[in-house]
N, C-alpha and C positions, 0 to 999 in steps of 0.2 A: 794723359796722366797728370798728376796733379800731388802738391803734396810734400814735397818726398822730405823736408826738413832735414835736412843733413844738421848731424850732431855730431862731432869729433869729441866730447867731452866725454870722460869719463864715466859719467852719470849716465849716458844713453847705453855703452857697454856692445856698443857695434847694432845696435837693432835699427837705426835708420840705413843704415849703408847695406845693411843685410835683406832690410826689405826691398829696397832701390836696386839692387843686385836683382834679386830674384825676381823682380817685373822688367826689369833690363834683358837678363837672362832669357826671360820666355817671350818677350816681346823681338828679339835677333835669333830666338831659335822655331817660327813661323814657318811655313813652307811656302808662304807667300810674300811679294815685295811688298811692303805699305810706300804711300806716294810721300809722309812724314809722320812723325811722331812726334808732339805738341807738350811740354809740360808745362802748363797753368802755377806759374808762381808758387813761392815758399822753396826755394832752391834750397836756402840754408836756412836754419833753425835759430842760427845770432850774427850772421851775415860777417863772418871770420874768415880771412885767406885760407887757413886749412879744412872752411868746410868748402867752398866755392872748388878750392885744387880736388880734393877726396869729388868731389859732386863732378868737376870736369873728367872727371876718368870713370866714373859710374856711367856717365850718360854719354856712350860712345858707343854707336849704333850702323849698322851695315842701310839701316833707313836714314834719311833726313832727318834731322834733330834740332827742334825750335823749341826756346823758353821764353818764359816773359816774368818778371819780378814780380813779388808777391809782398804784404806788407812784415813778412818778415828778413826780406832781403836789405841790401842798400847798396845804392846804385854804382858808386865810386867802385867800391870792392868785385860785387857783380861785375862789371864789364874788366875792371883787371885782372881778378884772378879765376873766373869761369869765361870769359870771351876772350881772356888774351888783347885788348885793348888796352891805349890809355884812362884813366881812370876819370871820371866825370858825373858830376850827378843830374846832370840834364836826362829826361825819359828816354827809358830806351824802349822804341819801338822797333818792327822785324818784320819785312814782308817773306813772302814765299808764292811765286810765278811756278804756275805750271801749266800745262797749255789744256788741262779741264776747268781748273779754279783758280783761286787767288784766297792764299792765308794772313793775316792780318794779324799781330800780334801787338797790342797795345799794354802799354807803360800805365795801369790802375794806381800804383804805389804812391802815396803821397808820405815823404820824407819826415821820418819823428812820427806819423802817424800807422794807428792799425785800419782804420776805415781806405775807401779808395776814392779816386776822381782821377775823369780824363784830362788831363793840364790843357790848357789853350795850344801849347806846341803839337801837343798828339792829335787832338782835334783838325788842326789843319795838318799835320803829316797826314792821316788817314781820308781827310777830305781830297786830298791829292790825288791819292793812290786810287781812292773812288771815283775820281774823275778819269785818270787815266783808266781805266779797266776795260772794257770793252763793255755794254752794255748786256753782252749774251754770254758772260762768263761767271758764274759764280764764284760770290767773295763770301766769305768764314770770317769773323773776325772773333779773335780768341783776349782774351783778361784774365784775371786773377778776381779779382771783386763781381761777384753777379751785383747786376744794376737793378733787381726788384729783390721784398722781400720774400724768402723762403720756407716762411714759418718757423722760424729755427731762431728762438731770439739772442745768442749765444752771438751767432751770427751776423742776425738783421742788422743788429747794433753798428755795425762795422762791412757794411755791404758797400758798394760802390754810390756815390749820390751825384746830386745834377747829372740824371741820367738824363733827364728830358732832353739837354743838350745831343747826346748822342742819338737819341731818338728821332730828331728832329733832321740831323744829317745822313741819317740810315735812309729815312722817309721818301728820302729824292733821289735812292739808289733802289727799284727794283731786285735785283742782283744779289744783293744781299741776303745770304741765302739762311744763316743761323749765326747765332752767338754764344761761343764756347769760354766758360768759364772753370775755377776749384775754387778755392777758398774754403767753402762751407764742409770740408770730410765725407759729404757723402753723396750718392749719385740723383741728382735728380734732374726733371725734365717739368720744364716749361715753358712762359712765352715772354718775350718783352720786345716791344714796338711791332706786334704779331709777328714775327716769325719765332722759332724753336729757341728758347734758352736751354742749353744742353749743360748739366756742371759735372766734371768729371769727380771720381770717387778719390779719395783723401788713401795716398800709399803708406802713409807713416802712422795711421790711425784714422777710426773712422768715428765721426759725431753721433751720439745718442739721442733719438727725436724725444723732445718735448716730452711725449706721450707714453715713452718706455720708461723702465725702472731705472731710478736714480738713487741711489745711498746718499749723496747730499750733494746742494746745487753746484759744487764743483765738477762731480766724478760726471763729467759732460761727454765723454771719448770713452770708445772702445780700443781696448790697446790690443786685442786678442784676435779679432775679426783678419782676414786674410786682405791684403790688399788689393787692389782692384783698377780694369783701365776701363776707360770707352773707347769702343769702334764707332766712327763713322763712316758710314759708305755712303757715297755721293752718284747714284745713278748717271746716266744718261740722260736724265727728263729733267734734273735737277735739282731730283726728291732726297732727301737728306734721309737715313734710315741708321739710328742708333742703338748699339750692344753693349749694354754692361758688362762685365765679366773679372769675377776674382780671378786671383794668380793663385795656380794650384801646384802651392809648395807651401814645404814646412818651414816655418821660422820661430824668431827665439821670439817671444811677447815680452820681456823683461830684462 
């Protein structure tokens, strides 16, 4: 999942927390374990103590529960008052060991900015962690910024850059099995450094393509659309096999 912009302000009127509830809600109410559940950056909407504390109690899951910042977060706050850490704004990156795979969650956010990039620090954390891996275990690595563009110029403008960097240290890992992003609002699938770019669907709202009706270049979002997560299932052979799926509940759209 991805998205979920916690807004504690008046103006939102409880609709991000209510939507964040209701894919929470149906995501712990599964009759199956998930191995984790992944949310792609934009934790909070103005990176404030009371949305990060409201966001630490929405996303509290009988699953594994991993985040990575998004360009609407900030780092200090993020690790204070959603990780319960001292506060810092050095990347925060998150691994997650499991004896099928290996999840990778990298630090896209570049500070004062909306666009992304992997810092030099992240770069070699995760060159690490790809070193240690075993070479016959599949590694996921998850962001906030897809690293190509999506046709979405709203978006493009502000996608992850010097991906080639990352590409380039992907390239000498086999293993590497997919790259799961949010950002963009809405679900799409494709490739970057060939393997699957996967971007999970936008909770708090979902982007209007290019190609659909717009009343004028702002109204860019659909505020009314049901939220949405991706499933990834990770076989046996080490085929990666991805499900969209809204959340089918009712909520407030205003």
């Amino acid at each position: 999942m991805s998205d979920i912009h916690i807004d504690t302000g008046a103006e939102d009127g409880g609709r991000s927390v209510a939507r964040t509830r209701a894919v929470m809600d149906y995501l712990n109410d599964l009759p199956y374990d998930l191995d984790a559940v992944i949310v792609t950056g934009d934790i909070a909407d103005h990176a404030t103590p009371s949305e990060y504390e409201a966001a630490r109690k929405l996303l509290t899951s009988r699953h594994p529960l991993l985040t990575c910042p998004g360009n609407h977060d900030e780092r200090a706050a993020y690790r204070e008052h959603l990780l319960g850490e001292p506060p810092s704004t050095a990347p925060i990156n998150i691994s997650h060991t499991t004896d099928r795979f290996v999840l990778a969650l990298c630090d896209t956010s570049v500070p004062g900015e909306d666009h992304g990039r992997l810092a030099d620090e992240t770069l070699a954390w995760l060159s690490a962690l790809l070193a240690d891996t075993p070479p016959t275990r599949p590694v996921l690595i998850a962001f906030h910024h897809p690293p190509v563009p999506l046709h979405t110029p709203y978006v493009d403008g502000i996608r992850q850059f010097d991906e080639d960097r990352l590409a380039d240290l992907t390239a000498r890992h086999p293993n590497v099995t997919a790259f799961l992003a949010g950002h963009a609002h809405t679900p799409v699938a494709t490739t970057f450094a060939g393997r699957p770019l996967l971007v999970a669907p936008g909770v708090v709202s979902t982007l209007r393509l290019p190609w659909e009706h717009q009343s004028s270049p702002s109204h860019h979002v659909h505020r009314d659309l049901p939220p949405a997560v991706a499933f990834h299932a990770l076989d046996a052979s080490g085929r990666l096999t991805t499900h969209f799926r809204p959340v089918p509940a009712p909520l407030p759209t205003a």
